[in-house]
N, C-alpha and C positions, 0 to 999 in steps of 0.2 A: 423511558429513560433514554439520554442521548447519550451513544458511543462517540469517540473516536480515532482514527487509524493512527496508528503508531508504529514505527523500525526499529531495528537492531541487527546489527553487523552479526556477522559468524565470526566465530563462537556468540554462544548466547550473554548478549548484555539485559541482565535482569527485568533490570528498568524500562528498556527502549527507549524510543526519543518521539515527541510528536510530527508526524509528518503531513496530517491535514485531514479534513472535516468533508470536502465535497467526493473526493479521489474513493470514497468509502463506500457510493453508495453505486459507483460503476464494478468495484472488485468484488464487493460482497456475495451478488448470487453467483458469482463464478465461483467463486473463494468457499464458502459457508453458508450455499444454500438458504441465504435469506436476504431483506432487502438493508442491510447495514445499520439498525436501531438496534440491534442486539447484540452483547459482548461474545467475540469469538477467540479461539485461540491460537498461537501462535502458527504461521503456515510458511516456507518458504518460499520464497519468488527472484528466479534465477534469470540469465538469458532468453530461456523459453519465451518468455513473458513481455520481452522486447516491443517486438512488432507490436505487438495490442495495444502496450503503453503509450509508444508513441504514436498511433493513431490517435490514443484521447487526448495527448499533447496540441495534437493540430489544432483541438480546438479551440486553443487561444485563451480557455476562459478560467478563472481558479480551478477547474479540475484539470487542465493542461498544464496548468502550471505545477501543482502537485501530482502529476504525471512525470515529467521534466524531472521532477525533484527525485522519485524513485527512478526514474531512468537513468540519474546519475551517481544516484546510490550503488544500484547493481552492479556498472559501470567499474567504479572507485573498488567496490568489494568481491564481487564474481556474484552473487546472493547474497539475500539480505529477507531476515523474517519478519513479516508487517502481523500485526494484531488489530483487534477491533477492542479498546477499553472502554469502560464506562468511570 
């Protein structure tokens, strides 16, 4: 079954919103100990998490770019809870 990654602002927005399909399969085994094909649940990802992000940015490619995208998520909110849906 294909997942894919999904955000939501603090406080919890039920629903989340979709934030991209490749960005999933770099967060996952950090995130939920697996390679991002399976539904995980809701995790937060703060400042912390910065540096790394923008490393995968560099690379220029849809997962940089959906890199970029959480980075100015976090950015805009201070955290932000990403999921893996199916």
């Amino acid at each position: 079954m294909s997942t894919n990654l999904y955000w939501r602002p603090l406080p919890k927005n039920p629903d989340g919103e979709f934030l991209g399909y490749q960005l999933k399969f770099i967060l996952a085994p950090c995130l939920w100990d697996h390679d991002g094909s399976l539904s995980a649940e809701w995790t937060t990802v703060g400042p912390d998490a910065l540096d790394f992000l923008r490393g995968v940015a560099a690379c220029g490619d849809k997962r940089g770019e959906e890199a970029q995208r959480l980075i100015d998520l976090i950015e805009k909110y201070g955290a932000v809870e990403i999921a893996l849906m199916g």
